[in-house]
C-alpha positions as CSV (number, residue, x, y, z in Angstrom):
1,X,12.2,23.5,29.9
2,X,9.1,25.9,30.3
3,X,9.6,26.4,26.2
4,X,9.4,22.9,25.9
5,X,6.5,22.1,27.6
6,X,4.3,24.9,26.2
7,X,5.1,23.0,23.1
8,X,4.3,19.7,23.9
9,X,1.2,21.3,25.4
10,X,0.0,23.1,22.3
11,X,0.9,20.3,20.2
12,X,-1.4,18.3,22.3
13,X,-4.5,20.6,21.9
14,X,-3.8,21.5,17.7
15,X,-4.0,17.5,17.8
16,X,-7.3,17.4,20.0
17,X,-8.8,20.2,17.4
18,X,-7.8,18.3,14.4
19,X,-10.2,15.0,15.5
20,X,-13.5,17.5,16.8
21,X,-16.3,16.6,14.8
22,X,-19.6,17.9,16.0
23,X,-18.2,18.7,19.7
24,X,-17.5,15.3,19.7
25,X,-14.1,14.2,20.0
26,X,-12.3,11.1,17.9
27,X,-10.1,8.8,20.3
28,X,-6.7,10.1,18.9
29,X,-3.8,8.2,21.2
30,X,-3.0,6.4,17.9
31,X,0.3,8.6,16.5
32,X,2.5,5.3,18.0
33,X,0.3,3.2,15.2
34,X,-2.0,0.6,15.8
35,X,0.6,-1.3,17.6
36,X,1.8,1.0,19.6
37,X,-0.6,3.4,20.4
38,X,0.3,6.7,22.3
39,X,-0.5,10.2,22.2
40,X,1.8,12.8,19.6
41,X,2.2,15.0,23.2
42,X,4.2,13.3,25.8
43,X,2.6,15.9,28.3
44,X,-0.9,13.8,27.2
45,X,0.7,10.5,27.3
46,X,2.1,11.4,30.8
47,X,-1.2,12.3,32.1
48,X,-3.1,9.2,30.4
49,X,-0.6,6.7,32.1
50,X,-1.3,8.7,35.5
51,X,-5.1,8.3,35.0
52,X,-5.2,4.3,34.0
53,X,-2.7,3.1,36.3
54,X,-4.8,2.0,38.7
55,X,-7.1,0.8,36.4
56,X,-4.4,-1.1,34.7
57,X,-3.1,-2.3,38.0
58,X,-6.2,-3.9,38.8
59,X,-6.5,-5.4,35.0
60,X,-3.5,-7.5,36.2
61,X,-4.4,-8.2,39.6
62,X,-7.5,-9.4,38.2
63,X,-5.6,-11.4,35.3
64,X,-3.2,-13.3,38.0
65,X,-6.4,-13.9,40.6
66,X,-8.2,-15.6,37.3
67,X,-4.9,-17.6,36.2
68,X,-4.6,-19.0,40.2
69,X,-8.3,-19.3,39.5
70,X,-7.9,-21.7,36.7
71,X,-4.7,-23.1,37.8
72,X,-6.7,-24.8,41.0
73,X,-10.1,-25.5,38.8
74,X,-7.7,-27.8,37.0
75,X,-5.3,-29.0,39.7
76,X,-8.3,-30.4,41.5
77,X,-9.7,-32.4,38.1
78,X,-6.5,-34.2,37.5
79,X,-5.6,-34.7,41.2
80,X,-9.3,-36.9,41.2
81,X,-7.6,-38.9,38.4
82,X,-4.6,-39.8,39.6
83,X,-3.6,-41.1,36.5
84,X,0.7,-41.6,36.3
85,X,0.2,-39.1,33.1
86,X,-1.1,-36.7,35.2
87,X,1.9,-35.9,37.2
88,X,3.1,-33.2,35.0
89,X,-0.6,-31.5,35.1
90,X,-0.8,-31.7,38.5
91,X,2.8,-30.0,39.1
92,X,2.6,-27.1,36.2
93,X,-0.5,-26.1,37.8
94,X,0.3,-26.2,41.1
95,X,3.3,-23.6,39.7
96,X,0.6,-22.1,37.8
97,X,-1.1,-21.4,41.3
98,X,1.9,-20.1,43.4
99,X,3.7,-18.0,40.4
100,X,0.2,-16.5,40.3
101,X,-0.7,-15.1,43.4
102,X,3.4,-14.9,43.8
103,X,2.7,-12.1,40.8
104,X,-0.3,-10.4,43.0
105,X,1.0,-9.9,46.1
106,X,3.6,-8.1,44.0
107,X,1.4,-5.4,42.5
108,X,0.6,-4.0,46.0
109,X,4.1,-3.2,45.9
110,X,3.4,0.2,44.6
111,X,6.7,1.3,43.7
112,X,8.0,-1.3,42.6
113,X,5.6,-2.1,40.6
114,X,4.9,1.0,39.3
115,X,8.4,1.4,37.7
116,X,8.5,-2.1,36.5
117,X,5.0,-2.7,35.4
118,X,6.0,-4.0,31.5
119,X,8.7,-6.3,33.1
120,X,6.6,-7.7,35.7
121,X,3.4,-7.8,33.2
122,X,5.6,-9.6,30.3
123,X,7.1,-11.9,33.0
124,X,4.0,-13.4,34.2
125,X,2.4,-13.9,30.7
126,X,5.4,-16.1,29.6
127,X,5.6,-18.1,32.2
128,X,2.3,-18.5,32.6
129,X,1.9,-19.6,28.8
130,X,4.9,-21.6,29.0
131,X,3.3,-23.7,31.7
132,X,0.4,-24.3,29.7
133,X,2.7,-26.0,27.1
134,X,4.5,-28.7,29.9
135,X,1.0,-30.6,28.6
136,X,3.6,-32.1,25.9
137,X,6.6,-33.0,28.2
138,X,4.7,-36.3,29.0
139,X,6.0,-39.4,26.6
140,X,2.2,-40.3,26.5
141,X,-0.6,-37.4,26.7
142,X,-2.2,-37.2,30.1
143,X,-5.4,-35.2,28.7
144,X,-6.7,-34.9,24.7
145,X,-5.0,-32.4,22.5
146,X,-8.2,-30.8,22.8
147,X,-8.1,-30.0,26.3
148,X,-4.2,-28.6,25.1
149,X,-5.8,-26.3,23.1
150,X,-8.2,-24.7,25.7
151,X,-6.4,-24.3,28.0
152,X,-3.8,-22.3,25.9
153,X,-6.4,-20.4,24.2
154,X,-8.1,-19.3,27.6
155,X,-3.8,-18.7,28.3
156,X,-3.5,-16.0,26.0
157,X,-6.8,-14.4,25.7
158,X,-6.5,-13.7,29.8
159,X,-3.1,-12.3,28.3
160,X,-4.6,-10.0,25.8
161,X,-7.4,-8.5,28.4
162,X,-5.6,-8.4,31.4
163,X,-1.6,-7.6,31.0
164,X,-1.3,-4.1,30.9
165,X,1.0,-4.0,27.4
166,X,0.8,-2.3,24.3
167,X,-0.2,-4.4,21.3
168,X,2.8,-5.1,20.0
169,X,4.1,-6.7,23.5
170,X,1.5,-9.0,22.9
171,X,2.0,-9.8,19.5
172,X,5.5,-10.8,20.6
173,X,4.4,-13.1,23.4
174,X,0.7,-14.7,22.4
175,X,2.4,-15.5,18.5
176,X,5.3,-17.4,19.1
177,X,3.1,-19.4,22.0
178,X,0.4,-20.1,19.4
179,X,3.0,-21.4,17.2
180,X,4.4,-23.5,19.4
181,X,1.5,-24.9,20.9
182,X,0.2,-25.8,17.0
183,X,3.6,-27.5,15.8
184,X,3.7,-29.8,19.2
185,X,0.2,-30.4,18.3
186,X,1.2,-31.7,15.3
187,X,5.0,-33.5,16.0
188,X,4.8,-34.6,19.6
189,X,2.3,-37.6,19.3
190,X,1.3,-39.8,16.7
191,X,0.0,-38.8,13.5
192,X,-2.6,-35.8,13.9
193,X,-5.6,-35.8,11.2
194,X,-4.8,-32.7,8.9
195,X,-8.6,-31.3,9.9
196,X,-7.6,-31.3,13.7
197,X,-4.7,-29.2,12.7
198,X,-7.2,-26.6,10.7
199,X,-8.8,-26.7,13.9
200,X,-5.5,-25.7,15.6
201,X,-5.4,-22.9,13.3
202,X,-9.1,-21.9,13.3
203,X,-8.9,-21.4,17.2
204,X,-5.7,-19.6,17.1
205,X,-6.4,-17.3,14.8
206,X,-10.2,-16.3,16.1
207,X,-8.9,-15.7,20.1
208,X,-5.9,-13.4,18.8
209,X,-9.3,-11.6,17.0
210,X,-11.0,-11.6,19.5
211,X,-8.0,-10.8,21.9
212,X,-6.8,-8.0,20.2
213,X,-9.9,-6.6,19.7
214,X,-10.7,-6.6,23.7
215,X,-7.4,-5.2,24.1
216,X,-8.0,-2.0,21.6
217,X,-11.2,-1.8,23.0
218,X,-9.6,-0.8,26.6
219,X,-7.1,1.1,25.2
220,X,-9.8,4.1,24.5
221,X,-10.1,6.6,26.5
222,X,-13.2,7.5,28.4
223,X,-15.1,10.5,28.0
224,X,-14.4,12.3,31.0
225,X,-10.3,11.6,30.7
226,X,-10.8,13.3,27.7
227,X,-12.6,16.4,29.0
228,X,-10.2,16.3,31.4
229,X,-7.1,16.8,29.3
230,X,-8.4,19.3,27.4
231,X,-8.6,21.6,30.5
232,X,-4.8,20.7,31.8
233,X,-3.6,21.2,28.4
């Protein structure tokens, strides 16, 4: 076991050397790939996931308080319409609210969140995503496709900034979501304008840039976590 680590350990410093340029050290937790980035030492990667756990604990505290957020922003718009239509707004987001702060309350449970942190992370981003699409239950829209697509672009990019997953988690949930939400955009109601749908698209496509690149962007590593490791390894 001692053999082991020492390995793991010195494997974790030769890859440290390698990225030095000028004292100055390269963010190198990227040996999993772009989608799934990690450290080549699992003594490293052990440590890292120590030092951001709190920090990504509070990423999804934060992400749920902003979903409830949102949820009763928009609960209280379409409860002032009381429109028939509305009915199905009015109950998703009053799910969206509950589920929420269900999911918050559950990440002071320390260990069991600790030990279940993807499942609980990748739970709550479905469902909250899945919500957004019960806009196109409704045999006549309560609210304009346009409001559909905000509200599931603001969806997913809380999902990209604030559930603690690695890329490719992400990818798997945001994708299929956008799909959906485009193809019911174009199906569910009457005949959509071919430009609306390129509008579909356009959005899409520039909040999973901007998504992913917010999400890569708090994957690196502070300065000081760095310094840090060097001295444990």
């Amino acid at each position: 076991m001692t053999s082991g680590n020492n390995f793991d350990k010195a494997k974790g410093v030769d890859s440290v050397r390698k990225h030095k340029i000028k004292g100055l050290y390269l963010f190198e937790r990227c040996s999993g790939g772009i989608l799934n980035l990690k450290f080549d030492s699992e003594v490293l990667e052990s440590f890292y996931y120590k030092c951001t756990y709190p920090s990504s604990r509070g990423r999804f505290r934060f992400g749920t308080v902003l979903t409830a957020f949102l949820s009763v922003a928009w609960l209280m718009y379409f409860s002032i319409l009381q429109h028939p239509s509305c009915l199905i707004y009015r109950i998703g987001f009053s799910l969206g609210v509950v589920i929420s702060l269900t999911y918050f309350l559950m990440s002071f449970f320390d260990k069991l969140f600790r030990s279940r942190a993807i499942l609980i992370s990748v739970s709550h981003a479905w469902i909250s995503c899945l919500l957004g699409l019960l806009a196109f239950t409704p045999p006549e829209p309560g609210a304009t496709l346009a409001f559909n697509l905000s509200l599931i672009l603001q969806l997913i990019l809380i999902t990209y900034t604030m559930a603690p997953l690695r890329l490719w988690q992400l990818l798997a949930i945001c994708g299929p979501v956008s799909v959906l939400q485009i193809v019911l955009a174009s199906v569910r109601y009457d005949r959509v304008p071919g430009w609306f749908i390129l509008l579909f698209f356009v959005g899409h496509f520039s909040v999973h840039l901007i998504g992913i690149n917010l999400h890569l962007m708090s994957q690196v590593s502070p300065l000081s976590f760095t310094i840090t490791s060097r001295n444990s390894v």
